[in-house]
C-alpha positions as a printed NumPy array, in Angstrom:
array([[ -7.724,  15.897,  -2.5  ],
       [-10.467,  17.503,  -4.885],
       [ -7.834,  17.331,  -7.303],
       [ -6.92 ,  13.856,  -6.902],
       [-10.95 ,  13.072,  -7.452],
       [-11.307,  14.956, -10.435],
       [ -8.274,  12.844, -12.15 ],
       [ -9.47 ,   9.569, -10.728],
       [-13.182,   9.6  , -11.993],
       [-12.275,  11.128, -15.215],
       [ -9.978,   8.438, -15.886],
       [-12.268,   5.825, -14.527],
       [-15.022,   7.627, -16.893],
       [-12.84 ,   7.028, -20.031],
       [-12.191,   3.452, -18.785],
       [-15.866,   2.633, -18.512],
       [-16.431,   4.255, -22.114],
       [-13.443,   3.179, -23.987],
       [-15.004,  -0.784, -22.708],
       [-18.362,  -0.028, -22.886],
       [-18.422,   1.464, -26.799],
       [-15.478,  -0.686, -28.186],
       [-15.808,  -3.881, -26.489],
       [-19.474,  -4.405, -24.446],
       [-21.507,  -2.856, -26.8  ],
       [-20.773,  -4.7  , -29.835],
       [-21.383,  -7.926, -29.002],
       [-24.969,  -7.4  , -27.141],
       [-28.498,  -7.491, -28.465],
       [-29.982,  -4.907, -29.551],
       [-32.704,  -4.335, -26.654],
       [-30.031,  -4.694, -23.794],
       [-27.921,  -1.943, -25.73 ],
       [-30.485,   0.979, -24.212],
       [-29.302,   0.144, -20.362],
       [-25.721,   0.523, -21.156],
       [-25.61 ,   4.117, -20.232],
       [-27.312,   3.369, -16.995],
       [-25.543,   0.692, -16.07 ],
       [-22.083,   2.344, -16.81 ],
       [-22.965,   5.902, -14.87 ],
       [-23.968,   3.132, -11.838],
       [-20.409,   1.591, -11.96 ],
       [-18.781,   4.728, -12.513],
       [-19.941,   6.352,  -9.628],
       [-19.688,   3.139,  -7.423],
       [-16.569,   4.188,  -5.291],
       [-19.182,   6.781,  -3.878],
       [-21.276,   4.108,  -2.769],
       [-18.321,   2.211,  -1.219],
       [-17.206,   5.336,   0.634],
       [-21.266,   5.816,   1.666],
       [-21.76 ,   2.375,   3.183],
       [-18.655,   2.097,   4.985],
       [-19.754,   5.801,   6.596],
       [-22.978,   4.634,   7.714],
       [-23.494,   1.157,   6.979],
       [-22.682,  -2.573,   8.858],
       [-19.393,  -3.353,   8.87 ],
       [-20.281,  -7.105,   6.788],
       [-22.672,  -4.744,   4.222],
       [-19.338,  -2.47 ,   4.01 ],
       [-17.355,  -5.336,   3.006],
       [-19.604,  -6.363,   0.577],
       [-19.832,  -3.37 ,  -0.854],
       [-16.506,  -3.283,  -1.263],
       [-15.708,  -6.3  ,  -2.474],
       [-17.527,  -6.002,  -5.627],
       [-16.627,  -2.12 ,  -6.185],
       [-13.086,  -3.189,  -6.045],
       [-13.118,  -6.406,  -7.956],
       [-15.103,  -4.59 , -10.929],
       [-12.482,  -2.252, -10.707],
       [ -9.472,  -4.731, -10.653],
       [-10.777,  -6.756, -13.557],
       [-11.638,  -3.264, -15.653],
       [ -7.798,  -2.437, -15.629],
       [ -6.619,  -5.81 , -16.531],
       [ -9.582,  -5.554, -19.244],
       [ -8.728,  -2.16 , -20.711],
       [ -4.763,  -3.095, -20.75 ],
       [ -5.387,  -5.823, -22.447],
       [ -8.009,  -4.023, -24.628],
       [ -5.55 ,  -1.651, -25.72 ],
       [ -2.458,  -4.399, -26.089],
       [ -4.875,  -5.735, -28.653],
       [ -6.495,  -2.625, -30.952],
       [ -2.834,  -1.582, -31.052],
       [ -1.564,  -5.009, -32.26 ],
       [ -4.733,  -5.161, -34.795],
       [ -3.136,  -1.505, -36.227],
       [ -0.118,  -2.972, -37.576],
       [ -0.809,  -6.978, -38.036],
       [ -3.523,  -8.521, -40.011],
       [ -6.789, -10.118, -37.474],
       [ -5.533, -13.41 , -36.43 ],
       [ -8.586, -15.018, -34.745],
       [-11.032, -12.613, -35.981],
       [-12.357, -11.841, -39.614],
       [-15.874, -10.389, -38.78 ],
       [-15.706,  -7.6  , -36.424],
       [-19.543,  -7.984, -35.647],
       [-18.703, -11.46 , -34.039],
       [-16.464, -10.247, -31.252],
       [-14.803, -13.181, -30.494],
       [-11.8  , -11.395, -29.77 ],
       [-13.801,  -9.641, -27.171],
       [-14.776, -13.118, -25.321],
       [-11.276, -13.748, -25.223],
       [-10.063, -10.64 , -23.71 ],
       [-12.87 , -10.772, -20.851],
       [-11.483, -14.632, -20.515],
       [ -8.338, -13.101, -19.849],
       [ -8.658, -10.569, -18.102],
       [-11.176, -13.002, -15.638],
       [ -8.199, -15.154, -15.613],
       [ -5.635, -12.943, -14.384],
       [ -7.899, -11.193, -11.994],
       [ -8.945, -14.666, -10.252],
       [ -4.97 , -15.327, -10.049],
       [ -4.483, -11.791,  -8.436],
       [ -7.063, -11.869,  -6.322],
       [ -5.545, -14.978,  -4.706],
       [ -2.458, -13.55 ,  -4.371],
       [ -3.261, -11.095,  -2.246],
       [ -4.328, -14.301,   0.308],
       [ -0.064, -14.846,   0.659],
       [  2.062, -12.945,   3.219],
       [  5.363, -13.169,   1.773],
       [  8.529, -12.412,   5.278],
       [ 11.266, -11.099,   4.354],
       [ 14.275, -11.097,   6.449],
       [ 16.948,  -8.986,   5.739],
       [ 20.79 ,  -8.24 ,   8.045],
       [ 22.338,  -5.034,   8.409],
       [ 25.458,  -4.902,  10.607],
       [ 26.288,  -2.003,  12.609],
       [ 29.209,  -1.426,  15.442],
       [ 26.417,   1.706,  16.913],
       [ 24.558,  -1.329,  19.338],
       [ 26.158,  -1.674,  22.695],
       [ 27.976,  -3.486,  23.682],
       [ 26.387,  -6.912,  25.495],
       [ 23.855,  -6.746,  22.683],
       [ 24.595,  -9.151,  19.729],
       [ 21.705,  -8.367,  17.833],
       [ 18.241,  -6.694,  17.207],
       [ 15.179,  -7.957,  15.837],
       [ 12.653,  -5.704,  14.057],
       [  9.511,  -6.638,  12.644],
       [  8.176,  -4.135,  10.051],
       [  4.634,  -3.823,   8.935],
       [  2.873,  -1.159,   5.653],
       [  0.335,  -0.791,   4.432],
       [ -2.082,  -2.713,   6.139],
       [ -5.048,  -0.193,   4.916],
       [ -7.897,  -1.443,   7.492],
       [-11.4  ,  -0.683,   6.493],
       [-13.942,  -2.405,   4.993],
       [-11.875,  -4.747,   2.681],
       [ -8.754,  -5.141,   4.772],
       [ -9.892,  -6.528,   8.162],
       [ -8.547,  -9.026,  11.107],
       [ -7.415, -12.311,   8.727],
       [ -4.845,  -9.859,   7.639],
       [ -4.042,  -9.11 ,  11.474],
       [ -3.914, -12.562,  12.168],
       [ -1.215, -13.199,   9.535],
       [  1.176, -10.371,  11.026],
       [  0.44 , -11.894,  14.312],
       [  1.535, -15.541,  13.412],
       [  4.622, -13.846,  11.737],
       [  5.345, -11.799,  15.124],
       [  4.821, -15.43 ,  17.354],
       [  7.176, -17.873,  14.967],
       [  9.941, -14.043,  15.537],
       [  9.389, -12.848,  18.502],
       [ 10.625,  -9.242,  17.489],
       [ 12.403,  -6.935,  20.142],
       [ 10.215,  -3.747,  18.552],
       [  7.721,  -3.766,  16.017],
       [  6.877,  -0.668,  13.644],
       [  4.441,   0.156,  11.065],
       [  5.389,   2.582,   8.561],
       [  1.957,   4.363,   7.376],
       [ -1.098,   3.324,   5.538],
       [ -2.18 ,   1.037,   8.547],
       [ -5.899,   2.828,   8.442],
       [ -7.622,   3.31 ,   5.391],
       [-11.729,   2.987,   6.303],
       [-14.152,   4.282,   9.392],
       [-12.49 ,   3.167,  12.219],
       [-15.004,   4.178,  14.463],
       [-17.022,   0.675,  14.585],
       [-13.928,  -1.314,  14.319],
       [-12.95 ,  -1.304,  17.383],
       [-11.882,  -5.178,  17.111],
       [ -9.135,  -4.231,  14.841],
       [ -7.538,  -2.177,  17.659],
       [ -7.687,  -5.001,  19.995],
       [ -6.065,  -7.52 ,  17.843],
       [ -3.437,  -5.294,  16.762],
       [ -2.843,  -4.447,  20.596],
       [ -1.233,  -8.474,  20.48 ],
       [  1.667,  -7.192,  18.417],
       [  3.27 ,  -5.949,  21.713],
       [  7.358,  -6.393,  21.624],
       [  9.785,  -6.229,  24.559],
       [ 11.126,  -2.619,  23.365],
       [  7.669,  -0.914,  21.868],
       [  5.977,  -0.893,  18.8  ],
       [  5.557,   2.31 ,  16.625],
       [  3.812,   3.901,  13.76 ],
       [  3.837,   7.03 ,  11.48 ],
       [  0.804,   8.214,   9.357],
       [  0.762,   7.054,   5.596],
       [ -1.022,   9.114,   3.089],
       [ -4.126,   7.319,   3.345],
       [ -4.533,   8.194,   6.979],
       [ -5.37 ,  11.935,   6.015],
       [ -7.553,  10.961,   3.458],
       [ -9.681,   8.979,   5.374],
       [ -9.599,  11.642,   8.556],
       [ -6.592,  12.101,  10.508],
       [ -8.122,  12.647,  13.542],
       [ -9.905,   9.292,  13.783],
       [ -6.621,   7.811,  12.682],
       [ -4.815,   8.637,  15.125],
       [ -7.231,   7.614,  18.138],
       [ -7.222,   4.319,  16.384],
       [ -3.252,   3.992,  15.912],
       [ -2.828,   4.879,  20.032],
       [ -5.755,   2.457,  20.933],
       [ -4.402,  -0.449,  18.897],
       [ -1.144,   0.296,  21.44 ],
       [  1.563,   1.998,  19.12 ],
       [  4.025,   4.468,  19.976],
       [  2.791,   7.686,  17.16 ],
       [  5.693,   9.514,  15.608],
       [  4.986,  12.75 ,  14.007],
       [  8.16 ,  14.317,  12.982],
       [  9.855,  13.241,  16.233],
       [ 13.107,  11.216,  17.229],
       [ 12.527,   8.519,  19.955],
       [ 15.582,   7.05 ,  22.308],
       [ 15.21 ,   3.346,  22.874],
       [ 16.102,   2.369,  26.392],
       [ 19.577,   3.873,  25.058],
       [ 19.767,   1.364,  22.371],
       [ 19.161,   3.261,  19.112],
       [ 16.73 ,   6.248,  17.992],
       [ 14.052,   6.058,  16.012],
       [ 12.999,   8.51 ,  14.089],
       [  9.073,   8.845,  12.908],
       [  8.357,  11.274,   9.921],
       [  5.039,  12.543,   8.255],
       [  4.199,  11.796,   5.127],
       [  4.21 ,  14.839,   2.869],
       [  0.67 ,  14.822,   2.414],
       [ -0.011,  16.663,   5.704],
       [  0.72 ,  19.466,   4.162],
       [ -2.316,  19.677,   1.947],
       [ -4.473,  18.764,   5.021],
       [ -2.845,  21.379,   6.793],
       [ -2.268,  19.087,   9.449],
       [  1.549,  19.858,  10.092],
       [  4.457,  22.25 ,   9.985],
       [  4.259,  22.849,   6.413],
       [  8.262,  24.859,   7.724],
       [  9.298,  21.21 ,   8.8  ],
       [ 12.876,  20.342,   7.731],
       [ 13.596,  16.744,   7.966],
       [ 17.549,  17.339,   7.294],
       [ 17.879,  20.052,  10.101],
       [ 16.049,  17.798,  12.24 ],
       [ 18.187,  14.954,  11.295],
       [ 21.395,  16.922,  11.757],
       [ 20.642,  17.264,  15.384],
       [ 20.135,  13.446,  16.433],
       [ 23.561,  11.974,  17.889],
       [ 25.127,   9.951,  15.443],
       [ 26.848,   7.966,  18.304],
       [ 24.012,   5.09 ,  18.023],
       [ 22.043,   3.848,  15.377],
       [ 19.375,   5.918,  13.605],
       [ 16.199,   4.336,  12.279],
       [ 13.959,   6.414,  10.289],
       [ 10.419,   5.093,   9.658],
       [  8.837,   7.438,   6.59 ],
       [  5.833,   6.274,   4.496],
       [  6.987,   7.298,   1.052],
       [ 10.596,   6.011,  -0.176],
       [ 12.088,   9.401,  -1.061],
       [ 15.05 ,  11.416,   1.103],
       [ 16.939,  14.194,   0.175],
       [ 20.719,  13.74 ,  -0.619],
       [ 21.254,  15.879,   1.931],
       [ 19.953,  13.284,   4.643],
       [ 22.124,  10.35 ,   3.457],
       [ 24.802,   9.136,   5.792],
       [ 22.316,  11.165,   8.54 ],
       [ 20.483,   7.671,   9.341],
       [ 21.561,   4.368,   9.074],
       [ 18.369,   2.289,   8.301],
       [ 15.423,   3.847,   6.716],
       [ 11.743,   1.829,   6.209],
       [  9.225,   2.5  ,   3.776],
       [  6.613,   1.74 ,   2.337],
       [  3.793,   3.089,   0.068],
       [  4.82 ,   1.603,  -3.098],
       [  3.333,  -1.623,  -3.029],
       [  5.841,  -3.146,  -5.036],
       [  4.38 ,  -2.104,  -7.577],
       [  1.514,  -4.848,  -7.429],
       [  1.46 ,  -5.706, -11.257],
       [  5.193,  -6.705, -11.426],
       [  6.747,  -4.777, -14.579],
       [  4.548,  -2.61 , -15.717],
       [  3.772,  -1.402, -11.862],
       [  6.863,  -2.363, -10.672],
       [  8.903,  -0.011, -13.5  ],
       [  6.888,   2.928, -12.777],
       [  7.282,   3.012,  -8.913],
       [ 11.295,   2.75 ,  -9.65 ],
       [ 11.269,   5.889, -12.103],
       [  9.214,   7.238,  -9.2  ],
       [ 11.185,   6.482,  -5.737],
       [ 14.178,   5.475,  -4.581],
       [ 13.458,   1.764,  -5.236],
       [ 10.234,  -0.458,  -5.815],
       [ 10.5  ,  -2.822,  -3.271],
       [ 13.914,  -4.699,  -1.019],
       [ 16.846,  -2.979,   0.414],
       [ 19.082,  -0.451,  -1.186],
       [ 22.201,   0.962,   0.011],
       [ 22.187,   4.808,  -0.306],
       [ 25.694,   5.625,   0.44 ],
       [ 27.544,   7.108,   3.114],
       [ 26.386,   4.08 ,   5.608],
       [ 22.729,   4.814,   5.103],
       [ 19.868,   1.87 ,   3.509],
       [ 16.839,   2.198,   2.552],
       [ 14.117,  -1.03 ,   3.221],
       [ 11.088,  -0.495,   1.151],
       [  8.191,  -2.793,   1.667],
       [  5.887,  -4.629,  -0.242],
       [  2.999,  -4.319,   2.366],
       [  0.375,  -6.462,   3.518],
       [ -2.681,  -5.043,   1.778],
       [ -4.166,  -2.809,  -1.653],
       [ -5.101,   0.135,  -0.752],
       [ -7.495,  -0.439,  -4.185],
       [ -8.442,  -3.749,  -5.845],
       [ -7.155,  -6.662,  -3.818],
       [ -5.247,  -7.238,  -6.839],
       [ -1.823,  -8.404,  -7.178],
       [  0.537,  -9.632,  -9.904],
       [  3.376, -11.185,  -8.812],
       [  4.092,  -9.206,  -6.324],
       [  2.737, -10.723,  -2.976],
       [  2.228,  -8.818,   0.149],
       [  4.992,  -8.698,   2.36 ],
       [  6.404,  -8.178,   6.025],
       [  9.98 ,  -7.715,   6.424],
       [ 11.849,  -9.478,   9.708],
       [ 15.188,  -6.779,  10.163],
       [ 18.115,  -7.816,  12.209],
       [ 20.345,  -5.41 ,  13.21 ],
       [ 23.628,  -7.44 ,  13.802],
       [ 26.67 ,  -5.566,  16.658],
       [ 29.914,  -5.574,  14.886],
       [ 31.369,  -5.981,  18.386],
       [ 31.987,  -9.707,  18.315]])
């Protein structure tokens, strides 16, 4: 974690300065010049202040908070990407708009820009994309045509992330009526302690056959133990590293993410493909997992695995193209081989700016079809 810190502000430093001294400072007066150091060290540091008031501030002062440490930070990437499109183009082709540096009319237009595609992405992030998706297996008894799972990631309740997103799911689960209902990590990310509401409303996602959850990343980041007491209040089923037999209907299997290991908050010895080996194979085998990785060894182990963690991606091709080099896929279903898929969602919130490019949030509606006409 200290490690992941020390990357993150040092980038977000050279962010801030790279803006600040190429772009910002150029095109203001003199006397305003002398509080640029101030007033960059005050947005720097700003995701401190975000973590500080949602540890001991209101809940609506939390959000506000928030709100405009996130957005600043949203509209600085778009800025610096486009900031650095631009000085490289102006290497190797003459100044088109631009003759007199001291103007900065080029810089006008890049904050234009960059306001206009952080607006866009902003509202975005207002959709809730549902995905439905058919995988057909002969391991459902008999008597049973077909299953219906709705899938949830990536929610990351806290301060930003609060009960319109809830609501959302919960017209998706009404118009579906789901027979189980999982959530596949990341559903916490903020003090849970004074949002008790949050637990309530998610306690309405309630299915005929159960609804479960693992722990995302962002769970142990944010405390674990809190986490948890707010995952089994809001009424879900908590797999860690366990297999689950559904009213002899299929197993599902709940593993940690990887990052427990760092928190010391699991059996660092755990071997997800010994575990796997030992689950009948007889019925059908549906592995929730936060992050979208699995060892070759596991394939034809499981027949459905969801995931989430990726977001897609949220800026489609740059984001998008480095999650895929990353995991198994971005985003959508993937056959793995041997019988085994892989579902990787979207998810329904940011787990940073509530920024998205093309890439809207997402739940996914799985039916498992019987093969046994």
């Amino acid at each position: 974690m200290l490690w992941f810190l020390l990357i993150f502000f040092s980038f977000y430093t050279l962010m801030h300065i790279y803006i600040f001294h190429t772009k910002i400072r150029p095109i203001l007066p003199e006397k305003l010049r002398k509080f640029l150091p101030l007033l960059m060290l005050i947005l720097i540091i700003s995701p401190v202040f975000m973590r500080y008031a949602d540890t001991y501030a209101s809940s609506q002062m939390s959000y506000v908070v928030a709100l405009m440490v996130l957005l600043w930070m949203g509209f600085l990437i778009y800025l610096v990407f486009f900031s650095l499109l631009w000085d490289t183009f102006k290497v190797f082709v003459k100044r088109v708009f631009l003759k007199n540096p001291s103007k900065g009319k080029d810089v006008y237009i890049l904050l234009l820009i960059s306001l206009f595609f952080s607006i866009y992405s902003y509202l975005e992030t207002k959709k809730l994309e549902v995905i439905h998706i058919k995988v057909e297996t002969c391991k459902i008894p008999e008597g049973i045509k077909k299953l219906k799972i709705l899938q949830i990631s990536d929610l990351h309740l806290g301060p930003l992330m609060g009960i319109d997103k809830i609501n959302l799911i919960k017209e998706v689960r009404e118009k579906e009526k789901p027979d189980i209902v999982v959530s596949t990590g990341d559903l916490v990310d903020g003090n849970m302690g004074k949002r008790n509401e949050y637990a309530e409303k998610l306690k309405e996602l309630k299915a005929p056959l159960g609804i479960y959850a693992i722990l995302g990343n962002h769970e142990y980041y944010r405390g674990v133990k809190q986490a948890i007491e707010f995952i089994e209040k809001a009424g879900f089923t908590l797999l860690r590293n366990e297999v689950i037999d559904v009213k002899n209907i299929l197993y599902i299997v709940g593993l940690d993410d990887k990052t427990c290991k760092f928190f010391s908050a699991c059996d660092i010895a755990f071997d997800e493909v010994k575990f796997l080996e030992k689950i009948p194979q007889d019925r059908f085998v549906l592995i929730l997992k936060h992050q979208p990785k699995i060892k070759k060894e596991a394939i034809g182990l499981f027949d459905l695995m969801l995931s989430g963690h990726t977001h897609g991606g949220l800026y489609k091709y740059v984001g998008a193209f480095i999650m895929q080099k990353i995991y198994e896929t971005d985003r959508g279903l993937k056959p793995l081989g041997k019988g085994s898929y892989l579902f990787v969602s979207k998810g329904v919130g940011t787990g940073g700016p509530p920024m998205r490019f093309l890439i809207p949030p997402d739940v996914a509606v799985i039916e498992i079809l019987n093969c046994k006409k």
